[in-house]
N, C-alpha and C positions, 0 to 999 in steps of 0.2 A: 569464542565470544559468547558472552549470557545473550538470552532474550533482550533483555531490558535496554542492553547495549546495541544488540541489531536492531531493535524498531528504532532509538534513536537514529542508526546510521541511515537506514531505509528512510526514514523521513525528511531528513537531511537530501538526500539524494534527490528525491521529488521536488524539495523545496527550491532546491538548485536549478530544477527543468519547469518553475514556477508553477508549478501544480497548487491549485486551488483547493481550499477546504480540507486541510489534512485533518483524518481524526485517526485517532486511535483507538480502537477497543480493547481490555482488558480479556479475554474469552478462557483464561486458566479454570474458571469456574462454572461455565457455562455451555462449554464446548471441548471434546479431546482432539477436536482439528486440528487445532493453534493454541499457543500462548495467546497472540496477539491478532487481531486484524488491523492491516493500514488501510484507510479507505482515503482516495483524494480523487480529483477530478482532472479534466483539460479542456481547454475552450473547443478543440479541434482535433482532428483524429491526429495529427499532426504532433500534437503535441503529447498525447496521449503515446504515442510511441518514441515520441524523445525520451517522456518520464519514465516510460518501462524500460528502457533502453540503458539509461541512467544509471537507475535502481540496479539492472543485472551488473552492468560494467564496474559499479560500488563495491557489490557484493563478492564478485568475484576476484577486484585488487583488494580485499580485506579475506581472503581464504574461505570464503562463504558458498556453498555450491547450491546454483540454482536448481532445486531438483524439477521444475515445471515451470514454464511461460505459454499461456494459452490467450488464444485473441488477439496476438499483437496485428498480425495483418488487416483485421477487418476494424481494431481500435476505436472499440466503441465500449469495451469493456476488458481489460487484461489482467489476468489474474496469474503475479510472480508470485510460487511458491516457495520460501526460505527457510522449508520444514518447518519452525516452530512459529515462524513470522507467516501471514498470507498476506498479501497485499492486492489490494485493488483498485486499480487505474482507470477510471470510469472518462467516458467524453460526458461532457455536462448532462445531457439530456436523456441519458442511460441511468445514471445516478440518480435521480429524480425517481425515475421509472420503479425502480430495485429497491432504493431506500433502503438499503442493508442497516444503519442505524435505528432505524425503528424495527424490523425482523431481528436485529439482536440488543432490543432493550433495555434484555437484564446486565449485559456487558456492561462495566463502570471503562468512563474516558478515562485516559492517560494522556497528562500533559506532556508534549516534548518542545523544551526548552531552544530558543533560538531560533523559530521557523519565522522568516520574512511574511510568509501567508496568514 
């Protein structure tokens, strides 16, 4: 499966577990981290670990191996890494804090088609 194809799935999956605010970065230019960052939120730690929860269980009925999930316990920040995809699962008031959109600027958004949020 391309990049392009797994943030859509990745974001699909959060959308599912109604995660708020999904964005997406672009980070092929800017960064050799990732292709992509997913950044989305949750009202509640609660939920915050349903989205992560999601996301792996997606990624793994589509052959995709999570190589890292950190923070799912304390869910206040979870960061699923899908190699070339990172995604970040923020509870509202951690994402604010971090503001990873503004620390990666130069990133251009990437629309993903179909999100309820």
């Amino acid at each position: 499966m391309e990049s392009k194809e797994l943030v859509n799935l990745a974001a699909q999956a959060c959308d599912e577990k109604r995660a708020q605010d999904i964005v997406v970065l672009d980070m092929s230019e800017v960064s050799l981290i990732a292709d992509y960052f997913l950044i989305c939120e949750g009202s509640n730690e609660r939920q915050v670990q349903a989205i992560a929860r999601e996301l792996k269980n997606q990624a793994e009925e589509h052959g995709i191996e999570v190589k890292r999930m950190e923070g799912f316990e304390q869910a206040r920040w979870v960061l699923v890494d899908l190699n070339d995809i990172v995604c970040h699962i923020f509870h509202k008031d951690e994402r604010h804090y971090y503001n990873l959109e503004r620390l990666w600027g130069d990133a251009d958004t990437v629309a993903v088609e179909g999100l309820e949020s």
